[in-house]
PLY file of the C-alpha trace (Angstrom):
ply
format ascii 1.0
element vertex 123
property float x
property float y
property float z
element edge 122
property int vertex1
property int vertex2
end_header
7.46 16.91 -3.81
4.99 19.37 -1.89
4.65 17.55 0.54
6.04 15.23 2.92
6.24 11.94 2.17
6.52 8.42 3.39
7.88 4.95 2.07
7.78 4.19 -1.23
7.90 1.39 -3.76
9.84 0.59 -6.94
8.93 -1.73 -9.67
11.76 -4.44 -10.38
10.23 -4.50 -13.55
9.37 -1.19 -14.82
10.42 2.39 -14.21
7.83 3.33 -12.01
7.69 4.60 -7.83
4.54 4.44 -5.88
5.09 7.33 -3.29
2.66 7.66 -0.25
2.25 11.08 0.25
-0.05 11.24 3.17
-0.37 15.20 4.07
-2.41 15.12 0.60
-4.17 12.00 1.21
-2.61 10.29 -2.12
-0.50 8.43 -3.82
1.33 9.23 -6.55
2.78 7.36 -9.72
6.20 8.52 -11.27
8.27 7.39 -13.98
11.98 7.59 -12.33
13.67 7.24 -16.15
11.07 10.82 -16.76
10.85 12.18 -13.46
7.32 13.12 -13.96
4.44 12.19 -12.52
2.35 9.51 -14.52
-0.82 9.76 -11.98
-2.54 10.38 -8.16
-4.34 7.86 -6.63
-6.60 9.09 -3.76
-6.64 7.92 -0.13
-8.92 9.75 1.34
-11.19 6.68 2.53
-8.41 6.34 5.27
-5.99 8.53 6.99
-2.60 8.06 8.09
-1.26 5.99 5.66
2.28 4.90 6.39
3.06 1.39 5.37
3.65 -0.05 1.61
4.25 -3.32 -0.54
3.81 -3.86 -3.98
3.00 -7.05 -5.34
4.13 -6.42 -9.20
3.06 -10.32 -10.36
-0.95 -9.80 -9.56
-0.36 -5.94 -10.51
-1.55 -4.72 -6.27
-0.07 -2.13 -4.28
-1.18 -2.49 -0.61
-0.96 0.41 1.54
-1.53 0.03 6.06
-3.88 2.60 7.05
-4.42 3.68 10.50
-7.66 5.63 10.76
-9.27 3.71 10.41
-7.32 0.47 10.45
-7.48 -0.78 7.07
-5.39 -2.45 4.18
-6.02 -0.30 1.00
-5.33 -2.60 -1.81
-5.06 -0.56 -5.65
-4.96 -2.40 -8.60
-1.99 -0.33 -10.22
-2.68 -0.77 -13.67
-5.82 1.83 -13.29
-5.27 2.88 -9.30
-8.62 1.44 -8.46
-9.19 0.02 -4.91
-10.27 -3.44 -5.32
-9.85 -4.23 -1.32
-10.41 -2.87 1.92
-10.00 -5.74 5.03
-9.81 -4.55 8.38
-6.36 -4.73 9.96
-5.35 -4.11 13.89
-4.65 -0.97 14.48
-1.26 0.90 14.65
0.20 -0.74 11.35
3.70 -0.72 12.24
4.89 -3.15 9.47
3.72 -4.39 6.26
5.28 -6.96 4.32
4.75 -8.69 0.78
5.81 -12.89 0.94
5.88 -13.43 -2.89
6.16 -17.03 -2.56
2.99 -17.98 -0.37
1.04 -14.90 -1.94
0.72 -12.78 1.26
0.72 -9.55 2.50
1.90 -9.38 6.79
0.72 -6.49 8.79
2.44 -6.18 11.92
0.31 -3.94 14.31
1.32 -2.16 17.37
-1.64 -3.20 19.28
-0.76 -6.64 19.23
-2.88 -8.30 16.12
-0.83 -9.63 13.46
-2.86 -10.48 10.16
-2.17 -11.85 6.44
-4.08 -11.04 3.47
-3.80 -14.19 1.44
-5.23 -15.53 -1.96
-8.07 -17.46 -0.01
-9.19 -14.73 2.58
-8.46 -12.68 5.40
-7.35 -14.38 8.24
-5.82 -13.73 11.85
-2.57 -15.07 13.34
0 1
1 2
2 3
3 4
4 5
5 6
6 7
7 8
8 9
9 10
10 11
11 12
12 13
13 14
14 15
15 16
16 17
17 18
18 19
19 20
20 21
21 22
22 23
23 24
24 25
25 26
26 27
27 28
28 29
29 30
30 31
31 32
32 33
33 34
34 35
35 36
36 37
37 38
38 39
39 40
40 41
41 42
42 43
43 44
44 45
45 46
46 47
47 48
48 49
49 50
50 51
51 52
52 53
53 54
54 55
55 56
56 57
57 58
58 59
59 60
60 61
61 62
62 63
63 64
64 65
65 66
66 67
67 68
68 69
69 70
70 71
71 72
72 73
73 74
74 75
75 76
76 77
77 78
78 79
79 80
80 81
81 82
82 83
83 84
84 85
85 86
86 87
87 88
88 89
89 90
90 91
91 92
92 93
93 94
94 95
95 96
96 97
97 98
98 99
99 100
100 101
101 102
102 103
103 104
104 105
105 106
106 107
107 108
108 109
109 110
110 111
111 112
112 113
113 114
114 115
115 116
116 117
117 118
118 119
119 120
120 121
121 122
């Protein structure tokens, strides 16, 4: 990498790594059987980027953005951003529940928040 770099995510199913690579404002695709790199998704509609889950069953990668405070969601079979909520800010934690299809974001400033099949909601 030339860059630094921040948490990642493997497929269970596949052979690929999502890497957030926020000094370049992307993310990028690799095959880890390869080791190349299969494609960069752009983040530049939010900064500090830290926090990842990937949901490999409805093919969405969600990534905690800080500035502003936002939940980028890319479709990862063509790296598109299909979602955008609002999230509190300081995303300390983000976490993918498979079985009630939702994505937690713990925030520092208090706000806790799920992304769920039927909306955006507040806890």
């Amino acid at each position: 990498m030339d860059a630094r770099t921040e948490p990642f995510q493997l497929e269970k199913n596949g052979t690929r790594v999502f890497i957030n690579v926020p000094d370049k404002k992307e993310v990028r695709i690799a095959d880890v059987v390869k080791r190349t790199t299969l494609a960069r998704w752009p983040t530049k509609a939010a900064t500090t980027c830290a926090r990842m889950a990937l949901d490999e069953a409805h093919q969405r990668l969600f990534i905690g953005c800080r500035m502003p405070a936002r939940l980028m969601v890319f479709d990862i079979t063509n790296g598109k951003i299909v979602a955008s909520p609002e999230i509190g800010a300081d995303a300390d934690g983000l976490f993918y529940d498979a079985a009630r299809s939702r994505v937690y974001v713990i925030g520092g400033q208090g706000v806790h928040r799920y992304l769920a099949a039927t909306g955006f909601r507040s806890l």
